[in-house]
C-alpha positions in Angstrom: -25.9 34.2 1.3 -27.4 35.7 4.3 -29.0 39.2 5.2 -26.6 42.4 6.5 -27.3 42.5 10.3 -26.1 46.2 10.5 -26.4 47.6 6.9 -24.2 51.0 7.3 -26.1 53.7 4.6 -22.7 54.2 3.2 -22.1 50.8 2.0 -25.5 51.1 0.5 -24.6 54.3 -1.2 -21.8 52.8 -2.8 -23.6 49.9 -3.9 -26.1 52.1 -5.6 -23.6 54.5 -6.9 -21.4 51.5 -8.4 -24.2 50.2 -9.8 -25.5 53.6 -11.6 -21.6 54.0 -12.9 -21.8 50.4 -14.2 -24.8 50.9 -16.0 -23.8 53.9 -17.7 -20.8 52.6 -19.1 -22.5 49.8 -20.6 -25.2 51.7 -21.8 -22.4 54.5 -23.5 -20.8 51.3 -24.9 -24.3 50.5 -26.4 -24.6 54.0 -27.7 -20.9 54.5 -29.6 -21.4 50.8 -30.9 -24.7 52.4 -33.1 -22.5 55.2 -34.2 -24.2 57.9 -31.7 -22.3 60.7 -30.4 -21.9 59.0 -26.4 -21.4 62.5 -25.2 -24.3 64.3 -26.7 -26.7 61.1 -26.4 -26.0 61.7 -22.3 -26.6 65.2 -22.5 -29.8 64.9 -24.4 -30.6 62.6 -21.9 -30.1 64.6 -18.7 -31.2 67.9 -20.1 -34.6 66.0 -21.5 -34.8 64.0 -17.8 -34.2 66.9 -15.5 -32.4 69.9 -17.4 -35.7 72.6 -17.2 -38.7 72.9 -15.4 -40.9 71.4 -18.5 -38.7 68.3 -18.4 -38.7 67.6 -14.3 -42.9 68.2 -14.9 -42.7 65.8 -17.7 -40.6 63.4 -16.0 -42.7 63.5 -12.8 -45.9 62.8 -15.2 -43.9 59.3 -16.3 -42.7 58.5 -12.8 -46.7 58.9 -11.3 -47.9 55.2 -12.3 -44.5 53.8 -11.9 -44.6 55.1 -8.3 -47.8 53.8 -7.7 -46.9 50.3 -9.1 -43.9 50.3 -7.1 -45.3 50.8 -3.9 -48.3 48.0 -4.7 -45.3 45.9 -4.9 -43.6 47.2 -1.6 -46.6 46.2 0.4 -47.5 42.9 -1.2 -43.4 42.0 -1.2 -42.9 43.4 2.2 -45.4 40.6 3.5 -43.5 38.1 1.1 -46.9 37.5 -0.6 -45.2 37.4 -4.0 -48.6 38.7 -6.2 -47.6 39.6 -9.9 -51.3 41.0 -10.4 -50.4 44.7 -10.2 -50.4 44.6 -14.1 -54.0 43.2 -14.0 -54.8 45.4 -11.3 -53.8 48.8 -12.8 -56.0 47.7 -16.0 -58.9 46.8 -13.4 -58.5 50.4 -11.8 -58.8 51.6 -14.8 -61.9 49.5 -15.7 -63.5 50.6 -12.4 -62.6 54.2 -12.9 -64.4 54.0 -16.1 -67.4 52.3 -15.3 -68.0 55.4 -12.4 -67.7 57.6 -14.9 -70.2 56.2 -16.9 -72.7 55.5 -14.0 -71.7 58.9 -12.0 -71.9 61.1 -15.5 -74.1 64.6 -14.1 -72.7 65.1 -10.3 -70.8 67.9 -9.1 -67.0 68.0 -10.8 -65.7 67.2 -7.6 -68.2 64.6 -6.6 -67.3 63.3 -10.1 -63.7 63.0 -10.0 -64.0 61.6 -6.3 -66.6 58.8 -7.6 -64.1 58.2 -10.5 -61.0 57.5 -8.5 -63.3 56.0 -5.4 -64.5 53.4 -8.3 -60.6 52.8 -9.8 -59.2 51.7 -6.0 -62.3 49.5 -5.7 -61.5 47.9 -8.8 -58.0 47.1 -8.3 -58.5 46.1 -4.5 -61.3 43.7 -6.0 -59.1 42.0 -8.6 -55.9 41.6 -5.7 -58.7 40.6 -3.4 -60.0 37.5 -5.3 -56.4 36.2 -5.2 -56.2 36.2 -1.5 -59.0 34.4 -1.3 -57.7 31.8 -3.2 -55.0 31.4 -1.7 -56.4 31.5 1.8 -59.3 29.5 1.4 -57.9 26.7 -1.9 -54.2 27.1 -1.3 -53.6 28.3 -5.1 -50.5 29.6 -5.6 -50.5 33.3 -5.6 -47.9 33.9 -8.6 -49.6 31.6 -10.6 -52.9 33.2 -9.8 -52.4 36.9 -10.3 -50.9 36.1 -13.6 -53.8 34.6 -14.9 -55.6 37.1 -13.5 -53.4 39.2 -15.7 -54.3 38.2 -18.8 -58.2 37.4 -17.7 -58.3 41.3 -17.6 -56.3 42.4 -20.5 -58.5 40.3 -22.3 -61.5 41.3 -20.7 -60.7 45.3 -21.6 -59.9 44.3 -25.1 -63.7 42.9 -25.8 -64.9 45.9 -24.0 -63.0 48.2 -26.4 -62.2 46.3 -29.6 -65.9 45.5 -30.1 -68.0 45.6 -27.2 -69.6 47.8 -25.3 -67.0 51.0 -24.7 -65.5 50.3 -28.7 -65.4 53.9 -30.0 -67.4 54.1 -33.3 -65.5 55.4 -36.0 -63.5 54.9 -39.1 -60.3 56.0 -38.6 -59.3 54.5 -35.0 -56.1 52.6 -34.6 -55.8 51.8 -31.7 -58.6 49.6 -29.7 -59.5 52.6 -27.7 -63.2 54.3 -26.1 -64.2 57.7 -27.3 -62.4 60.7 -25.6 -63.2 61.2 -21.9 -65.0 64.4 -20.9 -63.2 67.4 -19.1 -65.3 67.2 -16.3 -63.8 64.2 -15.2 -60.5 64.9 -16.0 -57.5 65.0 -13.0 -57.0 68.3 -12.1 -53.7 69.6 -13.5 -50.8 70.4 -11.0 -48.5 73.2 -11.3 -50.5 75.1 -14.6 -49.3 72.3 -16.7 -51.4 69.8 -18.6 -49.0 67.0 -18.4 -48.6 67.0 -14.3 -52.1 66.2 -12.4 -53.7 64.9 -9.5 -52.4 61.7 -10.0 -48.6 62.7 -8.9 -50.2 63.8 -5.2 -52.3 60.5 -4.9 -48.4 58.7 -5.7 -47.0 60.9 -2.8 -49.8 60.4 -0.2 -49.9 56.5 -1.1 -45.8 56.3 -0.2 -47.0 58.3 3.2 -50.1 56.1 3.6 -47.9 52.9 3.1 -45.1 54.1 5.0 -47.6 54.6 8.2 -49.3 51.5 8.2 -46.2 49.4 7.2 -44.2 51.1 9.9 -46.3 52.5 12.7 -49.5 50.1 12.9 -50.5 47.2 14.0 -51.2 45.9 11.3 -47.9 47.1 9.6 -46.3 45.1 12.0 -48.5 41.9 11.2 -47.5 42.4 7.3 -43.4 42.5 8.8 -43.9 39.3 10.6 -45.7 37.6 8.0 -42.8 38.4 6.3 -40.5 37.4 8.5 -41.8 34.2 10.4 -45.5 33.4 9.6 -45.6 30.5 11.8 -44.5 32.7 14.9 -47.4 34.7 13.6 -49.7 32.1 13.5 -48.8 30.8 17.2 -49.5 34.1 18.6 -53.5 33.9 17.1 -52.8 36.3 14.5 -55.5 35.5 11.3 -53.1 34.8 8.7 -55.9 34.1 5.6 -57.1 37.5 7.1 -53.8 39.4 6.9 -53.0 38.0 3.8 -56.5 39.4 2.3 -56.1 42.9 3.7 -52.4 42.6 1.7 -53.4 42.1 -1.5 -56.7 44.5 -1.0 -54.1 47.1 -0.1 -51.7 46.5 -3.1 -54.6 46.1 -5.6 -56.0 49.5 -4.5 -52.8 51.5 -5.0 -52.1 49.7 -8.4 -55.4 50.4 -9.5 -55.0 54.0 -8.6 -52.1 54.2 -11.4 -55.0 52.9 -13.8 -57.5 56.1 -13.0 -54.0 58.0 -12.7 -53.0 57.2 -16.1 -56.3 57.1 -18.0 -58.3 60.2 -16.3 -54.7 62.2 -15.8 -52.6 61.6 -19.2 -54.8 59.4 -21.7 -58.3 60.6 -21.1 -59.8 57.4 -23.2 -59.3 54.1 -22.5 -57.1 52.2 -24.3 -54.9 49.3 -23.4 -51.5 50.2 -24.8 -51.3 53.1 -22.3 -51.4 50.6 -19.4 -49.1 48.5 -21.1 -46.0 47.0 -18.9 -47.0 49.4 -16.2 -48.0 46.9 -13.2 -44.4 44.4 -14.4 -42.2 47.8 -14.3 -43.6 48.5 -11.2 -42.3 45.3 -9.6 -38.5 46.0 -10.5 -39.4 49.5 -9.1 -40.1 48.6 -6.1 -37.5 46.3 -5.7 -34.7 48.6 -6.8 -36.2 51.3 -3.8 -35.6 48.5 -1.5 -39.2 47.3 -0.6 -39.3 51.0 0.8 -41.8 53.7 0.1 -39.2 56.0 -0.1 -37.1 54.2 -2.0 -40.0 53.6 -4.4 -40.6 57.1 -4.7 -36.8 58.0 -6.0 -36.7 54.9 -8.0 -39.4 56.1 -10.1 -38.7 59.2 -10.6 -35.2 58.5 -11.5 -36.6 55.9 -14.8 -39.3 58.6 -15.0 -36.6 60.5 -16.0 -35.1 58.1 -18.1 -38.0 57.5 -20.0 -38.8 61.2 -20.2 -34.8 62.1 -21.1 -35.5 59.2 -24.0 -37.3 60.6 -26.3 -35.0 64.1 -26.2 -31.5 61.3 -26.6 -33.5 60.2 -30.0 -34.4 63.2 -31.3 -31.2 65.0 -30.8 -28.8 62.8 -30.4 -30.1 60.3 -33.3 -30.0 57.0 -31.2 -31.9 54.3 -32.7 -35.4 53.6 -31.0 -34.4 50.0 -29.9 -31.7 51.0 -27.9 -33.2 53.3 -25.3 -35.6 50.0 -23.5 -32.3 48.1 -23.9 -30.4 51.0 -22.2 -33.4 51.3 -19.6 -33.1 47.5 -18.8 -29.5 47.5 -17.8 -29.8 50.1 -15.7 -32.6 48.2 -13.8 -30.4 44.8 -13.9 -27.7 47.0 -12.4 -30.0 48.5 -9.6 -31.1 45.4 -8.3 -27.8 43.9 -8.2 -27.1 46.9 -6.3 -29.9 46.2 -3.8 -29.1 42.4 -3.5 -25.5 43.1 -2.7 -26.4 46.1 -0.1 -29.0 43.9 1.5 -26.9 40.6 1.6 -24.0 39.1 2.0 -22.1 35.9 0.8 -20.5 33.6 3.3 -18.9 30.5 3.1 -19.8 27.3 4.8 -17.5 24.5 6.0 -18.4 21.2 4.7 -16.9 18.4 6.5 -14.2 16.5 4.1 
């Protein structure tokens, strides 16, 4: 298997549109085999994903973090630094973002907010940070590092709120949660709706931000080649440690933004099963764009949709809760088999006898 020197867009397209057929058809084959109406269970899902303007808000609302996620991953990918901390790193966003708003409590609103988010990319650059420097300075493998970071954090936030210090106080809590968050601090809402915030324009300025310094920058162009041929790199004096550091500071900042984006946009408390899956679904977001920022962008707003368009294909349509993540899954295997076979190609090698 090798790459596609001259990948046409319409190939792609096909690819992609192949794929999305594929993926339907399984998932209608997974809806008539619970008894479902296929029919109705695909127009509950369309009509819930994009079918009125309260929907396409509603789906943009899911698609924020998943953006956000997605593009950590494009940067940290792109430079073939394979970090799987953007799930530790959305929680330590969070964390940061709530520590400001603790410490910052009495400024201005906007002042407030700005500390807030300001205090949510520090967090997350912190956490993506600490792996780089492990890997620069001890050589510890960065997949097996950020995934121990992972669950150092997880657990971390579930002392601070299932006991510790930020534990809400009262009888009838559920969840391991922190005691609701104060308007003053909340994201601005978007469009006069609750649900769509601030948090959707920080996902669209971070694909432009990524997209310019990826594409148009120096260092953009040392994050390519470390990609591409680190030892060229290397042998024409770039700092490698140095690049690789500024990587994962970048990808830990935009996938701790998702964690203030979430918590201080949709949640307002703290609690750990909002942030839940958010930093792994972001990988296979940003895969299925293609490593783009652009691509990242549709791709999650497409399985916002889906997400969104869920709960109306239960509710309507009566299909069982345990098939809609099974029906989301597929359609992610199929996209990225798409992407593989629009990016590469197979060829065969003579062997001699």
């Amino acid at each position: 298997m090798e790459p596609r020197v001259n990948r046409k867009p319409l190939w792609t397209f096909a690819m992609y549109l192949a794929a999305t057929l594929f993926g339907l058809l399984l998932s209608a084959l997974l809806v008539w085999t619970s008894g479902a109406d296929v029919i109705k269970a695909f127009s509950a899902l369309l009509n819930g994903a994009f079918g009125s303007q309260k929907a396409i808000i509603a789906s943009l609302a899911k698609a924020t973090p998943l953006i956000l996620t997605g593009l950590a991953t494009v940067v940290a990918f792109r430079a073939q630094v394979w970090s799987i901390g953007q799930e530790g790193q959305v929680y330590a966003g969070a964390m940061g973002a709530y520590t400001g708003y603790l410490l910052f409590a009495g400024l201005p609103p906007a002042l407030f907010v700005s500390a807030i988010v300001l205090c949510g990319i520090i967090g997350g650059a912190v956490l993506g940070a600490l792996a780089a420097i492990l890997k620069d300075r001890f050589d510890v493998n960065e997949i097996i590092s950020t995934v121990m970071m992972n669950y150092l954090i997880v657990f971390l936030l579930s002392w601070l709120i299932g006991g510790g210090p930020w534990t809400e106080v009262s009888t009838s809590v559920v969840y391991q949660q922190t005691g609701p968050i104060g308007e003053a601090a909340h994201l601005p809402a978007l469009m006069g709706s609750g649900k769509l915030h601030l948090g959707f324009a920080f996902a669209l300025v971070s694909a432009l931000v990524c997209y310019v310094v990826l594409e148009k920058t120096p260092l953009g162009y040392e994050i390519r080649a470390l990609g591409y041929n680190p030892v060229a790199l290397a042998y024409r004096g770039t700092n490698i440690g140095r690049t690789i550091i500024l990587v994962m500071i970048l990808s830990g900042a935009v996938a701790g933004l998702a964690g203030v984006s979430e918590i201080f946009g949709t949640a307002h408390r703290l609690r750990s099963d909002t942030l839940f899956n958010l930093g792994y679904t972001g990988i296979i977001i940003g895969m299925i764009g293609g490593l783009r920022p652009l691509g990242t962008v549709a791709a999650g707003i497409v399985f916002g949709g889906l997400s969104s368009g869920a709960l109306y294909m239960k509710l309507l349509a009566q299909v069982p809760a345990s098939l809609v993540p099974a029906m989301e899954g597929i359609l992610m295997l199929t996209f990225l088999c798409a992407g593989v076979a629009a990016r590469y190609k197979i060829v065969r090698v003579k062997t001699d006898g």
